[in-house]
gemmi code that builds the backbone of each chain (N, CA, C; Angstrom):
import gemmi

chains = {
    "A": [
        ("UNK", (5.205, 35.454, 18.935), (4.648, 34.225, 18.372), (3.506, 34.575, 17.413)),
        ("UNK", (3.872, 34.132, 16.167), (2.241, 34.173, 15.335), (1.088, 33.318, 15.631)),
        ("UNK", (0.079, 33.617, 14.838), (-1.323, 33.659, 15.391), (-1.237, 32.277, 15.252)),
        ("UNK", (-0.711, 31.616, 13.981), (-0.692, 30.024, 13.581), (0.026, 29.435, 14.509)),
        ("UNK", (1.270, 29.474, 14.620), (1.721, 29.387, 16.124), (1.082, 28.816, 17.081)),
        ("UNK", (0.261, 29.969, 17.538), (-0.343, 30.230, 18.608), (-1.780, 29.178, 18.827)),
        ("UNK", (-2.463, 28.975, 17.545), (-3.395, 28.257, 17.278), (-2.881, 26.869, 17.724)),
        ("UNK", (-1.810, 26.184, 17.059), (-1.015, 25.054, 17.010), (-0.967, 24.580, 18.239)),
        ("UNK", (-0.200, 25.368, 18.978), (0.159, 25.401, 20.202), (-1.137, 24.999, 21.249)),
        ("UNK", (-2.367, 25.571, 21.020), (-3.327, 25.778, 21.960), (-4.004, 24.220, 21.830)),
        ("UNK", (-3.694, 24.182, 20.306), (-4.350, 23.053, 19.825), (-3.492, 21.862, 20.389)),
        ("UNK", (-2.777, 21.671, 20.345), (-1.784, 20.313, 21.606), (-2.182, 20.333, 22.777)),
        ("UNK", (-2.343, 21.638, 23.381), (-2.902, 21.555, 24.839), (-4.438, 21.120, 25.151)),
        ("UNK", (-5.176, 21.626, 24.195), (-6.244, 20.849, 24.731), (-6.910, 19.168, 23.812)),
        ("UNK", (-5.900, 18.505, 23.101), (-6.143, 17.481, 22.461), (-6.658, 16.583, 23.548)),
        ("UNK", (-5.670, 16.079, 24.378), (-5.888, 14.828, 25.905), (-7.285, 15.157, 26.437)),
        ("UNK", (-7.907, 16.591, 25.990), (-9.326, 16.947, 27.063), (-10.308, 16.565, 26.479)),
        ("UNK", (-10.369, 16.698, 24.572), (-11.409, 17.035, 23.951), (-12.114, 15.435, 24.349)),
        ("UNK", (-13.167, 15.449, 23.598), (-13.954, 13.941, 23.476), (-14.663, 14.070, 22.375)),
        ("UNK", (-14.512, 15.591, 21.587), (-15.231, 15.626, 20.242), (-13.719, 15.243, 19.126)),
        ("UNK", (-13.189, 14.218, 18.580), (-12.241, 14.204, 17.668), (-12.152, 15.205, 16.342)),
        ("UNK", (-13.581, 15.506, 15.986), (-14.289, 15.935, 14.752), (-13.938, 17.297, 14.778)),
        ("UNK", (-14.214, 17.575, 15.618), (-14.230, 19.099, 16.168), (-12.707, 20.097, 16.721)),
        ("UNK", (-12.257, 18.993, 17.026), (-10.221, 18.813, 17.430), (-9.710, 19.015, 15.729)),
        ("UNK", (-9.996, 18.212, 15.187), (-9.421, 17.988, 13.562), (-10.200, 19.270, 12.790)),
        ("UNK", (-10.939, 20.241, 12.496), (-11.426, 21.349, 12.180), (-11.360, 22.619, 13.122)),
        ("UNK", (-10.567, 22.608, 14.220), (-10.393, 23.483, 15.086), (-9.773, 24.901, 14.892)),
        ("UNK", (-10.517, 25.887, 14.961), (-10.320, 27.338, 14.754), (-10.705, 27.883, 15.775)),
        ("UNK", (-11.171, 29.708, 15.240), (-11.017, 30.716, 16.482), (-12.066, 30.684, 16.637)),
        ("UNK", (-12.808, 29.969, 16.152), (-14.229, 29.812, 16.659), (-14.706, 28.439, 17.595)),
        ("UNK", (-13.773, 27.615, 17.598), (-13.791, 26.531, 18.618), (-14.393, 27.095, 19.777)),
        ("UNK", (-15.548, 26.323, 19.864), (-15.691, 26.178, 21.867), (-15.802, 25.498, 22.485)),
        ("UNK", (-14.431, 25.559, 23.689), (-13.992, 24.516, 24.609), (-15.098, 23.202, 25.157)),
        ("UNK", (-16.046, 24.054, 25.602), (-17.154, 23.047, 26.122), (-18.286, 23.034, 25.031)),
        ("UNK", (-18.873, 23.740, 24.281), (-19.742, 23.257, 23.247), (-19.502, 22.264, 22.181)),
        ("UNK", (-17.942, 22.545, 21.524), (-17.812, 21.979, 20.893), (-16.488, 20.853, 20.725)),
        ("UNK", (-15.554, 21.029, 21.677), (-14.541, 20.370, 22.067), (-15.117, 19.192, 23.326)),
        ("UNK", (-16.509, 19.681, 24.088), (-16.972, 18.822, 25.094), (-16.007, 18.516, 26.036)),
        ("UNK", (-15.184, 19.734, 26.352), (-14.301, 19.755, 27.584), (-15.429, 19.970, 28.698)),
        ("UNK", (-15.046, 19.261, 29.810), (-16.141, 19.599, 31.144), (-15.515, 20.718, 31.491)),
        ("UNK", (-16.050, 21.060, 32.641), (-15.340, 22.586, 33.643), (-14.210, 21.727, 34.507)),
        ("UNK", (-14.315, 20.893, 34.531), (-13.183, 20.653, 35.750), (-11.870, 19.984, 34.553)),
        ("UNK", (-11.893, 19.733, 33.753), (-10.751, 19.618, 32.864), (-10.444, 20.933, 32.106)),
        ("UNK", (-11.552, 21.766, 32.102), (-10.706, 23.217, 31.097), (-10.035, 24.039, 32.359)),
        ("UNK", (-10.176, 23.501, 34.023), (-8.914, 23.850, 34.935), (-7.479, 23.649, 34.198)),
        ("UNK", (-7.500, 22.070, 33.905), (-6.489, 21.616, 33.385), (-5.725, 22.215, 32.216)),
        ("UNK", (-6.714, 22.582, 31.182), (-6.388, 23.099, 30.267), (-5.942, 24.183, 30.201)),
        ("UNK", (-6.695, 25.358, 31.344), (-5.746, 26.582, 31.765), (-4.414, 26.396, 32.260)),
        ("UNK", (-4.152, 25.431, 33.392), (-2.939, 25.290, 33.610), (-1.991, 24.917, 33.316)),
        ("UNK", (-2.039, 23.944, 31.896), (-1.490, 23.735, 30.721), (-1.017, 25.078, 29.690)),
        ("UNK", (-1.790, 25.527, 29.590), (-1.814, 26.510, 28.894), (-0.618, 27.952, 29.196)),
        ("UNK", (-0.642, 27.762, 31.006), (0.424, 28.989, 31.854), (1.458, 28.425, 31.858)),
        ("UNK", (1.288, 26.361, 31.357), (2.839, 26.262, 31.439), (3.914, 26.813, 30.450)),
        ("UNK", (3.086, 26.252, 29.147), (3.256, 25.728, 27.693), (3.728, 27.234, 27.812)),
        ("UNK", (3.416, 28.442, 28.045), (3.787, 29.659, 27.564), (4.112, 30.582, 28.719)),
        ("UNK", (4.727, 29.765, 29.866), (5.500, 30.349, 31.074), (4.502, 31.863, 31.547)),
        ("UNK", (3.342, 31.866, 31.604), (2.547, 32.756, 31.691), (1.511, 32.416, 33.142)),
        ("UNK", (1.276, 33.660, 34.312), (0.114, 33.202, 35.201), (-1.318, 33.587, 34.782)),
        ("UNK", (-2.025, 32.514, 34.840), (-3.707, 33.245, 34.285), (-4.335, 33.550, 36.028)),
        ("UNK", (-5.174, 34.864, 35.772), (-5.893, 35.033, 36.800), (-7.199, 34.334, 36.761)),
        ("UNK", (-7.455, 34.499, 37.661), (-9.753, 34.328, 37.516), (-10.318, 35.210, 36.739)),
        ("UNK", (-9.984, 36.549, 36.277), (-10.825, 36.902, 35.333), (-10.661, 36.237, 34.105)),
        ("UNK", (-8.936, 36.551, 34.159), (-9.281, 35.352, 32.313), (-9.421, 34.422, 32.109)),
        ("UNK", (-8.895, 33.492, 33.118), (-9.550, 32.182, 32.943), (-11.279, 32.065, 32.605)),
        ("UNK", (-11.747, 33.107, 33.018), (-13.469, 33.306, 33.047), (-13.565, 33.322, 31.831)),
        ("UNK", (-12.653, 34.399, 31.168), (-12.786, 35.004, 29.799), (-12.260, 33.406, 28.608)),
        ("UNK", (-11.728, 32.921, 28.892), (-11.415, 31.925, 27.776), (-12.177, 30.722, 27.689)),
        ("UNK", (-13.492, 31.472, 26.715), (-13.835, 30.085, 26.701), (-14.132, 29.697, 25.412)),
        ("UNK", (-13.497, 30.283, 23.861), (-13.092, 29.495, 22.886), (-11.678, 30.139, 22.483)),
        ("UNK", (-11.293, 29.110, 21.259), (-9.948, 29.313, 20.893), (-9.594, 31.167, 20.709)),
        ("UNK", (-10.610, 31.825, 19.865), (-10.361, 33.168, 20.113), (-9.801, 33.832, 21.648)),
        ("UNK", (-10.646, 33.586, 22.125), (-10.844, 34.363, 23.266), (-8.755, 33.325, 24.261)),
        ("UNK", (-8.880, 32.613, 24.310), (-7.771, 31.788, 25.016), (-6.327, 32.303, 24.073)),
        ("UNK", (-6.396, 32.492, 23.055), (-5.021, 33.351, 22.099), (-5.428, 34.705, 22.512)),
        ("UNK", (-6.298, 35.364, 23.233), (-6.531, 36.895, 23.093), (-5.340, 36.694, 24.443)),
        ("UNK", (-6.294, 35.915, 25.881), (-4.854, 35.953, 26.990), (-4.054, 35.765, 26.994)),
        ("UNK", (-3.428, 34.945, 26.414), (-1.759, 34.262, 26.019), (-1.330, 35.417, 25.578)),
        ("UNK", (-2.012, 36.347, 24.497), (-1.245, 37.240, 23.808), (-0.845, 38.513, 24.477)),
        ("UNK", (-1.649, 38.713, 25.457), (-1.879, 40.081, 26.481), (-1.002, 39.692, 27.487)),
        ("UNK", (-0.961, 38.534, 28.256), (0.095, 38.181, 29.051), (1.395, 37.844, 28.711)),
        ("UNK", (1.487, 37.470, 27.104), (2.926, 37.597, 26.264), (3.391, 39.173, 26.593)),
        ("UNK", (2.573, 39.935, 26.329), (2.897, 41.334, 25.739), (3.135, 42.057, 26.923)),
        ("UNK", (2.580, 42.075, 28.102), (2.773, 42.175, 29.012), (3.986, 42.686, 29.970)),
        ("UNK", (4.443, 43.483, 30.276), (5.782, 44.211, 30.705), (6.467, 42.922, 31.916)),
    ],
    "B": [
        ("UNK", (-7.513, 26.402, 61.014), (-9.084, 25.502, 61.438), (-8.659, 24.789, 61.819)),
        ("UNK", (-9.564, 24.426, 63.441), (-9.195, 22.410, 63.969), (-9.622, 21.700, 63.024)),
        ("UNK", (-9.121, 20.501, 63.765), (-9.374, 19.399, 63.024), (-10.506, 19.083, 64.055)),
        ("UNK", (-11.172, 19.735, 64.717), (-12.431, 19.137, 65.843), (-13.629, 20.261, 64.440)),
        ("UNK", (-13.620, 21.035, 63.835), (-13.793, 21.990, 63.254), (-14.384, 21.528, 62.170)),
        ("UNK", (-13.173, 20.974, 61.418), (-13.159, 20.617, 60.183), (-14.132, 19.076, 60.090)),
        ("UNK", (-14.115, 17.968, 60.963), (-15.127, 17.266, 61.341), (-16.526, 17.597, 61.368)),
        ("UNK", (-16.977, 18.441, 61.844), (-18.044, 19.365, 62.293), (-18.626, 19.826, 60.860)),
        ("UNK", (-17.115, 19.892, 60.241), (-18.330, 20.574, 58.713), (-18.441, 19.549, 57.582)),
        ("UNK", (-18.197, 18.498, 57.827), (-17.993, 17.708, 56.613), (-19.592, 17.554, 56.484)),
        ("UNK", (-19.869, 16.875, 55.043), (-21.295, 17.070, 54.718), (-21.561, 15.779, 54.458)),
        ("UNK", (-21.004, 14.767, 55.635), (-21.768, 13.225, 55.222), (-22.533, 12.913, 56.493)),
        ("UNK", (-22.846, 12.065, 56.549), (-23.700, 11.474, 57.676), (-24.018, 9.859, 57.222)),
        ("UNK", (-24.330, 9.320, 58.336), (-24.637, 7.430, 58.340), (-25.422, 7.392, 57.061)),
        ("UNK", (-25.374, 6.321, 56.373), (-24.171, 5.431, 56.384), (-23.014, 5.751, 55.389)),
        ("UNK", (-22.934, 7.194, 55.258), (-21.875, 7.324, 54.409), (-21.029, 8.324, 54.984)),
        ("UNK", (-20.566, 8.451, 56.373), (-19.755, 8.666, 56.664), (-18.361, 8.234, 56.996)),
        ("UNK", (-17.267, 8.638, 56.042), (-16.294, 7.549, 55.966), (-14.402, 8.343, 56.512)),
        ("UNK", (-15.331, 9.025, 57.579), (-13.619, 9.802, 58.529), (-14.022, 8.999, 60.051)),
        ("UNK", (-13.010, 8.891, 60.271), (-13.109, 8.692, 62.032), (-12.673, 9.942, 62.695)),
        ("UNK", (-10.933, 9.926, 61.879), (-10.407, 11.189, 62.625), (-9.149, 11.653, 61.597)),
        ("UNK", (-8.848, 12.810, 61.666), (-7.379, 13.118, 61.231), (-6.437, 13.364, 62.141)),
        ("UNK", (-5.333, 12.895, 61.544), (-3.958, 13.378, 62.946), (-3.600, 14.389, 62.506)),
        ("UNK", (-3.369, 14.722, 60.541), (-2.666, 15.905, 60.461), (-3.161, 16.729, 59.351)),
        ("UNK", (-2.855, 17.743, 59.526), (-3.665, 18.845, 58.249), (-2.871, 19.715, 58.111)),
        ("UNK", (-2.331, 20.447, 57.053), (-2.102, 21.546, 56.546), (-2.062, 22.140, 55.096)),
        ("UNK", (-1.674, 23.678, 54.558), (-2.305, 23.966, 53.337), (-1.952, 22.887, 52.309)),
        ("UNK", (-0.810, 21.697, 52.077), (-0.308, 21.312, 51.353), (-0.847, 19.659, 51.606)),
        ("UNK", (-1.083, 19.096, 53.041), (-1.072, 17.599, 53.362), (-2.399, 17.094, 54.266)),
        ("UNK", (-2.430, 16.534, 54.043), (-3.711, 15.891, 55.274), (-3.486, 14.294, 55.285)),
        ("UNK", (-3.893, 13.570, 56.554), (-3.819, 12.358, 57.118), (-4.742, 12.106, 58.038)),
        ("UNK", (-5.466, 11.142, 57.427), (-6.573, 10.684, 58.063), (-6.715, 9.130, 58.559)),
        ("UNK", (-7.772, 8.404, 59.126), (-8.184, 7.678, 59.446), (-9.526, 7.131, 59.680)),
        ("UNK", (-9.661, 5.960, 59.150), (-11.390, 5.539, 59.332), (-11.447, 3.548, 59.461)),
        ("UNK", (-12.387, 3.283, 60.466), (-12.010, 1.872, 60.424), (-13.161, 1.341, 59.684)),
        ("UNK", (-13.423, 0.147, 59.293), (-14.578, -0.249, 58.238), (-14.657, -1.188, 59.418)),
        ("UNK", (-16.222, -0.670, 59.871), (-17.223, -1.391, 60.543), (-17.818, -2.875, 59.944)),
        ("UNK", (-17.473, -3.739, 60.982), (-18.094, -5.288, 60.717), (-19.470, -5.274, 60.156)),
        ("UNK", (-19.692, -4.659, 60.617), (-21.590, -4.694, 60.376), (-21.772, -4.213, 59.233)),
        ("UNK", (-21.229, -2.813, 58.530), (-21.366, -2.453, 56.962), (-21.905, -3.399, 56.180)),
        ("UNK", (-23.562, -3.356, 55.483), (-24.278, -3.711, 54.769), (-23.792, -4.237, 53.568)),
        ("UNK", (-22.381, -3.563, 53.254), (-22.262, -4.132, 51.920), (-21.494, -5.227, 51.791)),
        ("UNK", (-20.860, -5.584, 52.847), (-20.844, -6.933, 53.158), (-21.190, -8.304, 52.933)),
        ("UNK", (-22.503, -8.260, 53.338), (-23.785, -8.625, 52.705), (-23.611, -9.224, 51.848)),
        ("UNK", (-23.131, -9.226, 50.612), (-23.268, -9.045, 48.727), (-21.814, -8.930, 48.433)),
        ("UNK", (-21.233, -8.409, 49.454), (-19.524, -7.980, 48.421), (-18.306, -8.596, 49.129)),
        ("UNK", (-18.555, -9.774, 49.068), (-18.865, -10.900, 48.608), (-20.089, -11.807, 49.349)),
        ("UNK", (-20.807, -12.450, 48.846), (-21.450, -13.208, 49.390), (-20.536, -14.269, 49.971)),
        ("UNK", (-20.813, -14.772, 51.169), (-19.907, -15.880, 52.424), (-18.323, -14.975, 52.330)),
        ("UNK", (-18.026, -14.114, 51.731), (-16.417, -14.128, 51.653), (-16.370, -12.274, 51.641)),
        ("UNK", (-16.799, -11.367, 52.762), (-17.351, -10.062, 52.870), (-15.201, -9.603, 53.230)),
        ("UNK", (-15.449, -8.820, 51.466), (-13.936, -7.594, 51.398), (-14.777, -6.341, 51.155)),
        ("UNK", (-14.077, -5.562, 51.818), (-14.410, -3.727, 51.367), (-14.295, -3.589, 49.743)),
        ("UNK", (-15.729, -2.989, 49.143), (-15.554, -3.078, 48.122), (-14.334, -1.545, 47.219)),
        ("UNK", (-13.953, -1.620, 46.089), (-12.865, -0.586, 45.707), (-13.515, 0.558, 46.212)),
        ("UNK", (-15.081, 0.929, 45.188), (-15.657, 2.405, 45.677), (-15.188, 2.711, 46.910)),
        ("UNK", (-15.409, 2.184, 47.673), (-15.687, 2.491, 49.360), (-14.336, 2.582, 49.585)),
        ("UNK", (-13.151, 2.325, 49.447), (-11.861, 2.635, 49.782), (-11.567, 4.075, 48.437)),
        ("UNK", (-12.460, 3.912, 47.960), (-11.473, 5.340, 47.160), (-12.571, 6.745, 47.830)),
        ("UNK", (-14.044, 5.949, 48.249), (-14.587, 7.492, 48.944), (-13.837, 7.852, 50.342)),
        ("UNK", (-13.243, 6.759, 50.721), (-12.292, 7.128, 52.099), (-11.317, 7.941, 51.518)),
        ("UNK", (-10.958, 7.736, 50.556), (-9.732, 8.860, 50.138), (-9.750, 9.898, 49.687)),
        ("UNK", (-11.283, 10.111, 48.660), (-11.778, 11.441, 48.754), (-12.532, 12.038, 49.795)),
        ("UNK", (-13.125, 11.357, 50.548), (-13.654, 12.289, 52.025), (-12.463, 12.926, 52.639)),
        ("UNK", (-11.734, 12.345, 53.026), (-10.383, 12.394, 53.871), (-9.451, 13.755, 52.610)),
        ("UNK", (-8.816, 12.462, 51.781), (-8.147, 13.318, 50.905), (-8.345, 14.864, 50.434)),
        ("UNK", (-9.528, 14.920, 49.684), (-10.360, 16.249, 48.592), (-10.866, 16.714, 50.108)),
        ("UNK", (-11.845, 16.499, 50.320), (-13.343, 16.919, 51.294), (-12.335, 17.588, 52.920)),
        ("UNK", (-11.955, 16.633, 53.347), (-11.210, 17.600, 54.699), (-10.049, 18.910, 54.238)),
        ("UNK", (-9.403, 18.046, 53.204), (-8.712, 19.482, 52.984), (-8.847, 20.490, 52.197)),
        ("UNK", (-9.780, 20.285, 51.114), (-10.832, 21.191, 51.005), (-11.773, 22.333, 51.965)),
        ("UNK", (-12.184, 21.975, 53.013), (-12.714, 22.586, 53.981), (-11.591, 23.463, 54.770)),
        ("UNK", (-10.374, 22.694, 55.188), (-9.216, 23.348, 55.765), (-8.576, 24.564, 54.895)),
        ("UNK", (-8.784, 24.346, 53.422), (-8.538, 25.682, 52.497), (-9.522, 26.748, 52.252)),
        ("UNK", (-10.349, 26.104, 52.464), (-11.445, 27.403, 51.872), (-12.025, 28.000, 53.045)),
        ("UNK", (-11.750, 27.391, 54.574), (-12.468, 27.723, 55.644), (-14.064, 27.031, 55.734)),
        ("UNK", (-14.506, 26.156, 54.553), (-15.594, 25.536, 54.425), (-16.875, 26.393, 54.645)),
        ("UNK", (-16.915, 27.791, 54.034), (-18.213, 28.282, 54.380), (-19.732, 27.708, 54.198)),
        ("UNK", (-20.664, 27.851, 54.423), (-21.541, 27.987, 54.978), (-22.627, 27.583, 53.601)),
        ("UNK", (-22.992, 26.462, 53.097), (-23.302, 26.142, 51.632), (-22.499, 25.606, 50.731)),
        ("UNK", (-21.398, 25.449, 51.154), (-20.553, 24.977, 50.004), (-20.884, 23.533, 49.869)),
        ("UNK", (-20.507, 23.323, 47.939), (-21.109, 21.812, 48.036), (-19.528, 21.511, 47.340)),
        ("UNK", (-19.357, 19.753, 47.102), (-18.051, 19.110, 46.426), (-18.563, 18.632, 45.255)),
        ("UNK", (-18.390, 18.403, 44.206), (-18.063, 17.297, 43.036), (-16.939, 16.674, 42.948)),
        ("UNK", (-17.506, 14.971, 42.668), (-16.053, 14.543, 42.311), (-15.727, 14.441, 41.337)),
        ("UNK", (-14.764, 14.643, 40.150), (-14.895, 14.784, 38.727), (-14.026, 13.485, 38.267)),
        ("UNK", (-12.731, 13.727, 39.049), (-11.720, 12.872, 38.223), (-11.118, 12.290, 39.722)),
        ("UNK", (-11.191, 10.292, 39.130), (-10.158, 9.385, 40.303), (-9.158, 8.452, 39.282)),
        ("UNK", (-8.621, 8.114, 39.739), (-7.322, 7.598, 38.773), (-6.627, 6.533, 39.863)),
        ("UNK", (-7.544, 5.651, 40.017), (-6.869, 4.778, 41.487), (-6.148, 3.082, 41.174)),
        ("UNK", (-5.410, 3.008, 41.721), (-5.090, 1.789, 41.910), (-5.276, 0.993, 43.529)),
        ("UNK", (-5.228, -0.550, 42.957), (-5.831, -1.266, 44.568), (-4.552, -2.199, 44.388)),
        ("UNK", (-3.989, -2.300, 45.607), (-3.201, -3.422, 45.590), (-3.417, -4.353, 46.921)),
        ("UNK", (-3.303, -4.568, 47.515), (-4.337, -5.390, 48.876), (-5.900, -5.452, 49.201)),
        ("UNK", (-6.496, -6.246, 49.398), (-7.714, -6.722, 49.917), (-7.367, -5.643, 51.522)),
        ("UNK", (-9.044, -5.001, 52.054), (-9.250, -4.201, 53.293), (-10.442, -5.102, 53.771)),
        ("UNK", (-10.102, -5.927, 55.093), (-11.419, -6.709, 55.457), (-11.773, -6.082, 56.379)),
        ("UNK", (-13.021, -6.361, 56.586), (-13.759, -6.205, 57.140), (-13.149, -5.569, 58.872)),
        ("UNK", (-13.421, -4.674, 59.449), (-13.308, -4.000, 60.628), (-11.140, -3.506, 60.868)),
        ("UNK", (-10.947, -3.523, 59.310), (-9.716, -2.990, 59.198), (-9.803, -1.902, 59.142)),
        ("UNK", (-8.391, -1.181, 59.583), (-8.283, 0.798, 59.812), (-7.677, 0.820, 58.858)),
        ("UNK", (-7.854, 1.901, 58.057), (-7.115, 2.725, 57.168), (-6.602, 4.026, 57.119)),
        ("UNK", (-5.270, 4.204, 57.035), (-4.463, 5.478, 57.086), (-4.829, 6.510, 55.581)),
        ("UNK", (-5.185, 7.472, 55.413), (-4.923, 8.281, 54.149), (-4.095, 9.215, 54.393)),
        ("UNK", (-3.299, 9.454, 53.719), (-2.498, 10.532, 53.028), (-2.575, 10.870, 51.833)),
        ("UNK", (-2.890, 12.115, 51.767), (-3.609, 13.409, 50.744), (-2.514, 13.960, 50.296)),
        ("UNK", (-1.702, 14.431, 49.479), (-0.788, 15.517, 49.434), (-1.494, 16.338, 47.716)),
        ("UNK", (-1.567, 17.583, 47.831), (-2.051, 18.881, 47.071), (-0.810, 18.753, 46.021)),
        ("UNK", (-1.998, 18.304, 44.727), (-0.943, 19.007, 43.659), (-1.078, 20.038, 43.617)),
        ("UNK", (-2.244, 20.670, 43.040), (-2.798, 22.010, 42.700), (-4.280, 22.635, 43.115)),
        ("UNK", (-4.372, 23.802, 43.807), (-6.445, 24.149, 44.036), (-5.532, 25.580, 43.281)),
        ("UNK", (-6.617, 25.251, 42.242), (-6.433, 26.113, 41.386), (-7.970, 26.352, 40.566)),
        ("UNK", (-8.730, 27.892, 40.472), (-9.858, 28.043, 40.151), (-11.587, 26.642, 40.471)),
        ("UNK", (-11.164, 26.459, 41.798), (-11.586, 25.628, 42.427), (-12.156, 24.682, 42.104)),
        ("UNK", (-10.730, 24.209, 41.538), (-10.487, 22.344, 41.440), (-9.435, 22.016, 42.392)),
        ("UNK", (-9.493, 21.092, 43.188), (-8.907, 20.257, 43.925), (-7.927, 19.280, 43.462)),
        ("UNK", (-6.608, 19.085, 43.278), (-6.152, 17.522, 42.593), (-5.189, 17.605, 43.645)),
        ("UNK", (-5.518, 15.701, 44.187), (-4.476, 15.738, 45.179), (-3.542, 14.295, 44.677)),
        ("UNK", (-2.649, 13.828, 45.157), (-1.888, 12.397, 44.983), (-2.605, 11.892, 46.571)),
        ("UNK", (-3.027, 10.882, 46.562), (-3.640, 10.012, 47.820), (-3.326, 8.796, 48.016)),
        ("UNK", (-2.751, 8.329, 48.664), (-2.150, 6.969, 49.382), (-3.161, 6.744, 50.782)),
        ("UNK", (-3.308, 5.206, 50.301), (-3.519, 4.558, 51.799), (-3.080, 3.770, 51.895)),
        ("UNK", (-2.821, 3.442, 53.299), (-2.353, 2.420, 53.803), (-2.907, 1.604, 54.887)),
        ("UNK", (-2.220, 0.092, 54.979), (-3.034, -0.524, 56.255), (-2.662, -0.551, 58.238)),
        ("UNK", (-3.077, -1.234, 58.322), (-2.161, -0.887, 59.762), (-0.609, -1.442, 59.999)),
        ("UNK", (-0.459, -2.366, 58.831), (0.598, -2.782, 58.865), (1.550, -2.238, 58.053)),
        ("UNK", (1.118, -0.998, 57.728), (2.019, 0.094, 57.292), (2.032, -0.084, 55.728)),
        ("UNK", (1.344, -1.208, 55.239), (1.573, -1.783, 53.755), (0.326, -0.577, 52.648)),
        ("UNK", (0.490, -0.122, 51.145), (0.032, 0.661, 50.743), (-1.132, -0.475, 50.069)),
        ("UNK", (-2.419, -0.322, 50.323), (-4.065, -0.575, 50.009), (-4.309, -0.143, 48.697)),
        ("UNK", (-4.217, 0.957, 48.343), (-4.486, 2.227, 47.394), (-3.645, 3.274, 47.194)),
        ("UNK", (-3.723, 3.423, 45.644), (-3.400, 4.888, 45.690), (-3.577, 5.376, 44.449)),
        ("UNK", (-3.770, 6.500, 44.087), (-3.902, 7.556, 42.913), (-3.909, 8.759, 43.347)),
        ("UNK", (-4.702, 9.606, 41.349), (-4.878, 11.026, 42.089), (-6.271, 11.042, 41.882)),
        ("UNK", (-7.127, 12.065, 42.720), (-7.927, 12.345, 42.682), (-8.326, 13.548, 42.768)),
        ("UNK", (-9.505, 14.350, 41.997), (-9.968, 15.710, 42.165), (-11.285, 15.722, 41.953)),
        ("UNK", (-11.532, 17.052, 42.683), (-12.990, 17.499, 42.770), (-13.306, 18.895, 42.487)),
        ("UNK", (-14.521, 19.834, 42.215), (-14.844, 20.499, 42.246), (-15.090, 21.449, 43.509)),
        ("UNK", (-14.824, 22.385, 43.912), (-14.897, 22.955, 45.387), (-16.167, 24.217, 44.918)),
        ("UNK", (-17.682, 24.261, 45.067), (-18.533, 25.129, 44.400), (-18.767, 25.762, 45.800)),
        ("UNK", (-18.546, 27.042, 45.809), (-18.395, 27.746, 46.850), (-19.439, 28.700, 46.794)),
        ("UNK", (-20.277, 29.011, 47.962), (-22.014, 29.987, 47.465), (-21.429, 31.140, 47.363)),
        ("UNK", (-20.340, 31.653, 47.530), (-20.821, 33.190, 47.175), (-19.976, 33.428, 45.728)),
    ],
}
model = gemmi.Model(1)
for chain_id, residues in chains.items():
    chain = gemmi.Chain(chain_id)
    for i, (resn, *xyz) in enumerate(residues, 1):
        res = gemmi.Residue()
        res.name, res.seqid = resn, gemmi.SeqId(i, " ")
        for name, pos in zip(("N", "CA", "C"), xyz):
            atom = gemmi.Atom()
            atom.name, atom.element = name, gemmi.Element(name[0])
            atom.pos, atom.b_iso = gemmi.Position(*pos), 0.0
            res.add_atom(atom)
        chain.add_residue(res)
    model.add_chain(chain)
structure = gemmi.Structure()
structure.add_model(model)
structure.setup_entities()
C-alpha cells in the first residue's frame, strides 16, 4: 500500500473521533491525534481498533503507545504490513 | 474472584452505592441486581408529588454493575485502581418506581488497552427491558 493510500485510509478511520473539523480537512504526517484532532484517550482505543480492522493487523501496547500522530500510526500499519 | 470479593472491592459507598448483589460473572458477562430504596432523596424533586428513578441513576446501575464489577473480575481489581466513565449511549423505555429491583446484564464487547465497552440491558422484575445501551470506561490501573 502507498503512503497516500495509507494516509487516506487512516484518515476515514479517525474522521467519527476528531472534534477539530479544521484540522481533519488539512490532515498530514504531522497530525496529532489528541493535540490537534482533539481525540480523547478513550476514543484513540477506538481508533486503534479501527485501525487493526481496516488493515486485518493486531496492535500491541507498545505501539499503540507509539501512535500518537499520523506519522508515527502509518510507521505501525507499515511494520505490521511487512511483517512475516 | 467471588462475587463476595468482587463486592468488597467496589469503590462506592452511601449514598451512591448502586449493587445489591450479582448472580453471575464471567470473563465475557455479568448480571446483577439492585433495588431503589423508597427513601432515596432524589425522590424528593424527581418528581415533585409524582417520585420516578431519575435516567442518571438507572444508567449508574448499569455502569456500577455493568463496567465497575466486571472490570474488577478482569483485572483482579488491584489495590488503587480508579474507573472513568467516558462514553454511555443509553436508551430508557419504562418508568423504574420507586422501591423497584432491577436486573443488569453486561455483556463485553471489547477491554482492550484499558477501555472497557460493554452492551448493557436492564430489566424489570417483570422481565420487561427498562434500559439499554453501550457503555465504556476507562480501567486506570496503579502500576
Amino acid at each position: 500500500m502507498d503512503k497516500t493510500a495509507l494516509m487516506t485510509t487512516i484518515k476515514e478511520v479517525v474522521a467519527p473521533y476528531t472534534k477539530n473539523p479544521e484540522a481533519l480537512a488539512t490532515l498530514n504526517e504531522d497530525t496529532d491525534f489528541i493535540r490537534d484532532l482533539k481525540i480523547n484517550s478513550a476514543n484513540l482505543v477506538d481508533v486503534v481498533l479501527d485501525v487493526e480492522e481496516k488493515f486485518n493487523i493486531v496492535i500491541d501496547n507498545d505501539s499503540m503507545e507509539k501512535m500518537i500522530n499520523v506519522r508515527s500510526a502509518m510507521e505501525v500499519v507499515e511494520n505490521k504490513l511487512a511483517a512475516p | 474472584m467471588t462475587i463476595t470479593t468482587i463486592l468488597e472491592k467496589l469503590p462506592y459507598g452511601e449514598p451512591f452505592l448502586f449493587v445489591d448483589t450479582l448472580e453471575y460473572i464471567d470473563e465475557q458477562k455479568v448480571t446483577g441486581s439492585f433495588t431503589f430504596r423508597p427513601n432515596m432523596d432524589c425522590y424528593k424533586g424527581h418528581f415533585s408529588g409524582y417520585p420516578v428513578t431519575p435516567g442518571v441513576l438507572l444508567t449508574e446501575v448499569m455502569a456500577q454493575i455493568g463496567l465497575v464489577c466486571l472490570g474488577i473480575y478482569l483485572t483482579g481489581g488491584p489495590e488503587g485502581m480508579t474507573f472513568g466513565l467516558t462514553s454511555t449511549n443509553v436508551e430508557f423505555m419504562r418508568p423504574v418506581m420507586p422501591g423497584e429491583k432491577v436486573t443488569v446484564t453486561s455483556e463485553k464487547i471489547y477491554f482492550r488497552f484499558g477501555k472497557l465497552k460493554c452492551r448493557v440491558v436492564m430489566t424489570n422484575v417483570q422481565g420487561e427491558e427498562v434500559s439499554s445501551g453501550e457503555i465504556a470506561g476507562m480501567i486506570i490501573n496503579p502500576r
